[in-house]
C-alpha positions in Angstrom: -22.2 -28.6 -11.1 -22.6 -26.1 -13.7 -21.2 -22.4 -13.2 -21.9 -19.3 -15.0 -18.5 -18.1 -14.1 -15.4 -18.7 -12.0 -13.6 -15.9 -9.7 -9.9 -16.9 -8.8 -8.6 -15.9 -6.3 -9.9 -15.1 -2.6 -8.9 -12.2 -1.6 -11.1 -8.7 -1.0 -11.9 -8.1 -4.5 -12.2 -11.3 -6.0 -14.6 -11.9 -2.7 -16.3 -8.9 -3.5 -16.7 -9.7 -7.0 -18.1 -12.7 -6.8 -20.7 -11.3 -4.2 -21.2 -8.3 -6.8 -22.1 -11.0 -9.9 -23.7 -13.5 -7.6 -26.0 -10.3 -6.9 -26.7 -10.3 -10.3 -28.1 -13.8 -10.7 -24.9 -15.5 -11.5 -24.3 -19.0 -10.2 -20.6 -18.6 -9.1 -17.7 -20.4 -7.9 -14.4 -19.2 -6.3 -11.0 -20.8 -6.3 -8.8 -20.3 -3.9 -5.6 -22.2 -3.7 -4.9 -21.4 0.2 -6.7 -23.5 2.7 -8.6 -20.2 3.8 -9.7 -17.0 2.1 -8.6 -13.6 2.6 -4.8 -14.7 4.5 -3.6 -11.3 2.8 -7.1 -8.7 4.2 -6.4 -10.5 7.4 -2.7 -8.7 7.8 -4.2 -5.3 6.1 -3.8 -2.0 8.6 -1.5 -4.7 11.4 -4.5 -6.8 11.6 -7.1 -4.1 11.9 -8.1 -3.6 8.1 -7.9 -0.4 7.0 -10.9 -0.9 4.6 -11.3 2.3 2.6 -10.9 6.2 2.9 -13.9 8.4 3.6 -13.5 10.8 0.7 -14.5 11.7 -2.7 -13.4 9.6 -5.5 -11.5 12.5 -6.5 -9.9 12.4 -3.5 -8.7 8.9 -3.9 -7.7 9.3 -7.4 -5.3 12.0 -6.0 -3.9 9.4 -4.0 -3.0 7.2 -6.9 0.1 8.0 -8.6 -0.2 5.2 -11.0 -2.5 5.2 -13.9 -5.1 6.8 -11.9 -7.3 7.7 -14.9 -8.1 4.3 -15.8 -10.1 3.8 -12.4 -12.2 6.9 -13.1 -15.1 4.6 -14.5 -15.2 2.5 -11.5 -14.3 4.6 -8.8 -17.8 6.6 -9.8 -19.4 3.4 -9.9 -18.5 2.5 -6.6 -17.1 5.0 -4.4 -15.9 4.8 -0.2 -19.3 5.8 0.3 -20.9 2.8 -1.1 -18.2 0.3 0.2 -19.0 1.8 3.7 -22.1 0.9 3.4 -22.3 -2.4 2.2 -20.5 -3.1 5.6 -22.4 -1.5 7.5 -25.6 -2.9 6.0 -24.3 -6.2 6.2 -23.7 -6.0 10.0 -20.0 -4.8 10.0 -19.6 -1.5 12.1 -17.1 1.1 10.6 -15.1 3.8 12.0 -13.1 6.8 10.2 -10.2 7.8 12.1 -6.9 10.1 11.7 -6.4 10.7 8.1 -9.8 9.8 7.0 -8.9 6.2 7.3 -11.9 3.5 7.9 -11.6 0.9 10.2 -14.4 -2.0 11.9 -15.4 -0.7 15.1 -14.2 -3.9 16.4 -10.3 -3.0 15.2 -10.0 -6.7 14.0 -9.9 -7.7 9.9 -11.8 -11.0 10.5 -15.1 -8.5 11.3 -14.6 -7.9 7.7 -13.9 -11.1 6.5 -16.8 -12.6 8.1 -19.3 -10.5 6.5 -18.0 -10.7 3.3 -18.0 -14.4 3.6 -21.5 -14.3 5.4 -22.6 -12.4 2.2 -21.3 -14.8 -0.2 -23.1 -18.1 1.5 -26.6 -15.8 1.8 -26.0 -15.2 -2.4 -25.1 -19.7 -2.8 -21.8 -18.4 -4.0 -19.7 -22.2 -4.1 -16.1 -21.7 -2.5 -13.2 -24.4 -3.5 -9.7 -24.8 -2.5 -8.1 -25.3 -5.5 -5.2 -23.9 -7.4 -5.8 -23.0 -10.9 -2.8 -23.8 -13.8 -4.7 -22.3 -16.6 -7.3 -20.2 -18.2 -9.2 -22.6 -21.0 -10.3 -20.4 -24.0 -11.7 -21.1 -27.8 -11.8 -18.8 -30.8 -10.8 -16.3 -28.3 -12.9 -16.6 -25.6 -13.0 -18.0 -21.8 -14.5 -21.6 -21.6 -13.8 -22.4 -18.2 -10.1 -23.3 -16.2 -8.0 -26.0 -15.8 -7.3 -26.7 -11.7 -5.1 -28.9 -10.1 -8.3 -31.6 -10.0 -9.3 -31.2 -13.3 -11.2 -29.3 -16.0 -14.5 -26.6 -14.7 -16.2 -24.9 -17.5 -18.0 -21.4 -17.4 -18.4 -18.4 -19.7 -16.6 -16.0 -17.7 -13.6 -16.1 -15.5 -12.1 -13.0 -13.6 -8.9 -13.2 -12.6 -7.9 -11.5 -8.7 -5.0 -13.6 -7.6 -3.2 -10.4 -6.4 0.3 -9.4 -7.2 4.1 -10.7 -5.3 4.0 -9.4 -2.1 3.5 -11.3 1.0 4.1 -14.4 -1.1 3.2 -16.4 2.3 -0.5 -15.3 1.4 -0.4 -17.2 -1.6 0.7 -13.6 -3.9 2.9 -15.5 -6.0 2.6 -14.2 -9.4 0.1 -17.4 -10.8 -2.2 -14.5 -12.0 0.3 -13.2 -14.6 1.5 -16.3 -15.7 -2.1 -16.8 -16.6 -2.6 -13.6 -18.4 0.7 -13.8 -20.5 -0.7 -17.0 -21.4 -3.2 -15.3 -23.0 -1.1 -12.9 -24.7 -1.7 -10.3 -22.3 2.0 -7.7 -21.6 2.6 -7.6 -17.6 4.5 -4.4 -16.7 7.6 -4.4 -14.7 7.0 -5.5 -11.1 8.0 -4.1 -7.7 7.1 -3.4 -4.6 5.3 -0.6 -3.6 4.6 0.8 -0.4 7.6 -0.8 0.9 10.5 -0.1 3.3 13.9 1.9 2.2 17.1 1.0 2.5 19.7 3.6 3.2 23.5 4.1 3.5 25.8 3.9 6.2 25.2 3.2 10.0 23.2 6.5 11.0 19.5 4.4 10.4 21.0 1.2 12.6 22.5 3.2 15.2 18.2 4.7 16.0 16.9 1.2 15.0 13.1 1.0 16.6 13.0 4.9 17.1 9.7 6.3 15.7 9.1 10.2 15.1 5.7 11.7 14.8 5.0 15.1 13.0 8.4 15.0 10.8 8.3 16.7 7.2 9.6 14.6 4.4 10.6 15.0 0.6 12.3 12.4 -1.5 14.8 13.9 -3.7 16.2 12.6 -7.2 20.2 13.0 -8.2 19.6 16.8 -9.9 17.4 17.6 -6.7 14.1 17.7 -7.7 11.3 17.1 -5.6 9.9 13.6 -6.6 7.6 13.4 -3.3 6.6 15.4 -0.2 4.9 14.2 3.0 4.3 15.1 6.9 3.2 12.0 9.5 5.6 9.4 11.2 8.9 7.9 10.5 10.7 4.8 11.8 14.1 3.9 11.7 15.2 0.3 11.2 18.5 -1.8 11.1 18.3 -1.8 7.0 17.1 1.9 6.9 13.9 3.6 7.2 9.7 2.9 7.2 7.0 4.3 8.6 3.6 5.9 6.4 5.6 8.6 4.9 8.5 6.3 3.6 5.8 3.6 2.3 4.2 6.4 0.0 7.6 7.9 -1.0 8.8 4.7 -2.4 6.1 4.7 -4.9 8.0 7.6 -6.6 11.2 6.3 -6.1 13.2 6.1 -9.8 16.8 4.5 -9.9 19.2 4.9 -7.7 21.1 8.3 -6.6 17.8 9.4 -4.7 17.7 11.3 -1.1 15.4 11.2 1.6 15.3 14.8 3.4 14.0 14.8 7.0 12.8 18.3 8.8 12.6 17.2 12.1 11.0 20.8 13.3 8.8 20.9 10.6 7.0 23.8 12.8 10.1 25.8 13.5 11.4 28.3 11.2 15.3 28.3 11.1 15.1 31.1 13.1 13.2 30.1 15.8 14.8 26.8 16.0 17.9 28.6 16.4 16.5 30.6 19.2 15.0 27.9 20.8 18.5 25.8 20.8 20.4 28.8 22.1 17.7 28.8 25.1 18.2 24.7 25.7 22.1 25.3 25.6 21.9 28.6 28.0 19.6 26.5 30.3 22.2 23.2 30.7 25.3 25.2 30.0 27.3 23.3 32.5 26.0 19.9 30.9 27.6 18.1 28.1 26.3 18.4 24.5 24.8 15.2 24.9 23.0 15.9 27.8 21.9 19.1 26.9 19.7 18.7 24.1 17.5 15.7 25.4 14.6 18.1 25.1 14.9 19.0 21.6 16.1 15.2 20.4 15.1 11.5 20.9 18.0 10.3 23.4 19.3 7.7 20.3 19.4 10.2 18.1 21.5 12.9 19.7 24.9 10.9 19.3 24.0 10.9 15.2 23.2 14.3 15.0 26.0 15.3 17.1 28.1 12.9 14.9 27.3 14.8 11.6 27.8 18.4 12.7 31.2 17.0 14.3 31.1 17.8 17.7 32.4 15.8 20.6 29.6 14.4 22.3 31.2 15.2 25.8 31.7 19.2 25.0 30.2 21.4 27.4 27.3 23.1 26.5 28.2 26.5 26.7 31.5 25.6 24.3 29.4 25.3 21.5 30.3 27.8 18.6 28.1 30.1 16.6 29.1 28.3 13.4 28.7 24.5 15.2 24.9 25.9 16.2 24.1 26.9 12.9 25.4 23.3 11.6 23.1 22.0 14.3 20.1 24.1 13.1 20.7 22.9 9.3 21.1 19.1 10.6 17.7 19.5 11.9 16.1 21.3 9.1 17.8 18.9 6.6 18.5 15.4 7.9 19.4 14.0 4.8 19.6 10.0 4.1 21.1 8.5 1.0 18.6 6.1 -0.2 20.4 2.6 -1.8 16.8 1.0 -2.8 14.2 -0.4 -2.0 13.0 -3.6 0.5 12.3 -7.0 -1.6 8.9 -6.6 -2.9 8.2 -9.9 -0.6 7.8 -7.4 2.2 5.8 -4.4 0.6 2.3 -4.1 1.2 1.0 -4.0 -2.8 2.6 -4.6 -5.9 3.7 -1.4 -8.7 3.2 -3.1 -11.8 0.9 -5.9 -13.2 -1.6 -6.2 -16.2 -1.3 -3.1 -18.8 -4.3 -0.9 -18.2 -4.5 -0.4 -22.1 -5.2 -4.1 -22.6 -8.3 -4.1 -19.9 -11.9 -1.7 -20.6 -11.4 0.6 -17.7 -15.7 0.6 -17.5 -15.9 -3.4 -17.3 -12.3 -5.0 -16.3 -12.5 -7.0 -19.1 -9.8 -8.0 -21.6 -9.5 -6.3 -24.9 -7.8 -9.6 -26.2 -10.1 -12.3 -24.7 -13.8 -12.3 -24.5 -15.0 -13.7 -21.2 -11.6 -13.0 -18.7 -11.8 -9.7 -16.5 -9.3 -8.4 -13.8 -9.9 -7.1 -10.5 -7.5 -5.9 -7.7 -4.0 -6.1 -7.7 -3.0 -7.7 -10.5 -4.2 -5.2 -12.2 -1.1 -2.2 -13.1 -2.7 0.4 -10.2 -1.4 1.4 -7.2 -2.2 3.8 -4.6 -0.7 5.4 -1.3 -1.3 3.8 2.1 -4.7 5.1 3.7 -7.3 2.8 2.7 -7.1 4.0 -0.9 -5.6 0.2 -2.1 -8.4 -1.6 -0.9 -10.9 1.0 -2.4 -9.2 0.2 -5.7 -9.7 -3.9 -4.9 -13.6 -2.8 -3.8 -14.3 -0.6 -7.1 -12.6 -2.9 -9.7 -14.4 -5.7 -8.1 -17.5 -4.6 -8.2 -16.9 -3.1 -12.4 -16.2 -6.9 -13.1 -18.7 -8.1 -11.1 -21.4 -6.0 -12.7 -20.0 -6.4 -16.0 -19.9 -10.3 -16.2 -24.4 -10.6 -16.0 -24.8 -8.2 -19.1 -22.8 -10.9 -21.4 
């Protein structure tokens, strides 16, 4: 069979491209080298797909803290708003919850798979299983790909095989390989929105203990503030996740950084003081550890208690002034030495990818060859967790998409 053009990759936005330019009146085929589409969107928001954010595109923009200019083109072009409603128009019922985070009704990613793929049989869009070794080109332009199975030619190929992690989805870097092939410069890679590892045994000691409403700020070696956040926190046996920790360790630099807790972010020091001399005066005859299991997860008293250096056995009305202000600065400033990051294997997107300066931020196509356009991932962009990843996926999409009928 003859194609206009090829999308690789199966994931959201090489899905949604090729329903975007079979809208268009292209005859399209899609690789994709796992036995089934979209592995990756299935494992989005723990299985519930968090599909976009219900804001501005200003508002995502300010959720981007890489190269967020570049998407200003096709953010306008397709905005939440209109990603929202192809779902709901195509028979996929959305919710916006906490955070302005949008969800299917259903709380199950294959409601959104299904219509996407429902979408892309109603436009004839031609699905294959097939892995992809290389980009074919000629006097500098795309003439089709070379698969496992053989040669397939078109005019156009855009390239959405995602970044490196979850490398069990099939994210295994093919997509760059192809691109350098083609001279194009991929940026260093790393994982983003990914897990921190810290020092010491404080994070193992509260493994599985999650806190809600906790104020955070990530902290380089000269003590500027390289990130601030307020939401939930979880400890782990290697250190620390949770939403707040996944968008901090998009702005963590190096090595030598801090993590900062306040764990009563609505407490001034004052009050907290006050409110700690009432817990002690109430449980004076009970023992430190005892006595503040209404201000403290049970786990983490023994840390706490630990860092301030008081026996965990001292009677509550022992306590000194000094020892209660220690305890007040403990809470306000529960600091963790940050070692790195998680392998990129287990973050949710990739920092890193193709350089932005080598793409046309209106059409995703390549500055260097005529015919090849990017969408999603690969592409160097990435956001903070709230929807605001996929929304890129959605918008660069639907830019190539678009682009690829006014050859």
């Amino acid at each position: 069979m003859n194609y206009d053009g090829i999308v690789i990759g199966g994931g959201p936005s090489g899905i949604f491209a090729a329903i975007t330019a079979a809208k268009g009146g292209s005859k399209v085929l899609l690789l994709e080298r796992n036995d089934r589409l979209g592995k990756k969107l299935l494992i989005t928001g723990k299985g519930r797909c968090n599909v976009t954010n219900d804001c501005t595109e200003q508002e995502v923009l300010q959720n981007v803290p890489r190269n967020g200019r570049f998407l200003y083109s096709a953010l306008a072009a397709c905005p939440p708003k209109m990603v929202m409603d192809f779902f709901e128009n195509n028979g996929c019922p959305l919710k916006t919850e906490r955070g302005n985070r949008v969800f299917p009704v259903s709380d199950k990613a294959i409601s959104i798979l299904d219509c996407l793929q429902k979408e892309m049989r109603r436009l004839g869009v031609t699905v294959r299983n097939e892995r992809v070794r290389k980009i074919l080109t000629e006097d500098g332009k795309v003439t089709g790909v070379q698969t496992e199975k053989g040669c397939i030619s078109a005019n156009w190929v855009i390239l959405a095989t995602g970044g490196l992690s979850y490398p069990t989805t099939g994210s295994t870097g093919d997509g760059y390989a192809m691109a350098q092939a083609l001279g194009h410069t991929v940026t260093a890679t790393e994982g983003s929105l990914v897990p921190l590892e810290t020092a010491g045994e404080d994070c193992p000691k509260m493994q599985g203990l999650s806190l809600r409403n906790v104020a955070v700020k990530l902290l380089n070696e000269k003590g500027k503030v390289l990130f601030k956040d307020f939401g939930e926190l979880l400890f782990t046996h290697f250190g620390v996740s949770g939403p707040t920790v996944l968008s901090a360790s998009a702005h963590l630099k190096g090595v030598n950084c801090k993590l900062v807790i306040d764990l009563k972010p609505a407490l001034e020091e004052e009050k907290l003081d006050a409110r700690i001399l009432r817990d002690l005066s109430m449980y004076q005859n009970r023992s430190m550890e005892n006595a503040l299991t209404d201000l403290l997860p049970r786990s983490m008293i023994p840390v706490v208690l630990d860092r301030i250096g008081v026996d965990p056995n001292l009677q509550a009305n022992g306590l000194t002034k000094q020892k209660r202000r220690e305890l007040v600065q403990c809470l306000k400033n529960f600091t963790l030495e940050i070692t790195g990051k998680r392998p990129v294997a287990e973050a949710i997107i990739t920092s890193g990818g193709i350089k932005i300066s080598e793409i046309d931020p209106k059409t995703m196509q390549s500055k260097l060859v005529s015919g090849l356009y990017f969408a999603g991932e690969i592409i160097d962009c990435d956001a903070y967790t709230g929807g605001f990843n996929l929304q890129i996926a959605w918008a660069t999409a639907y830019a190539a998409g678009l682009a690829v009928n006014m050859e």
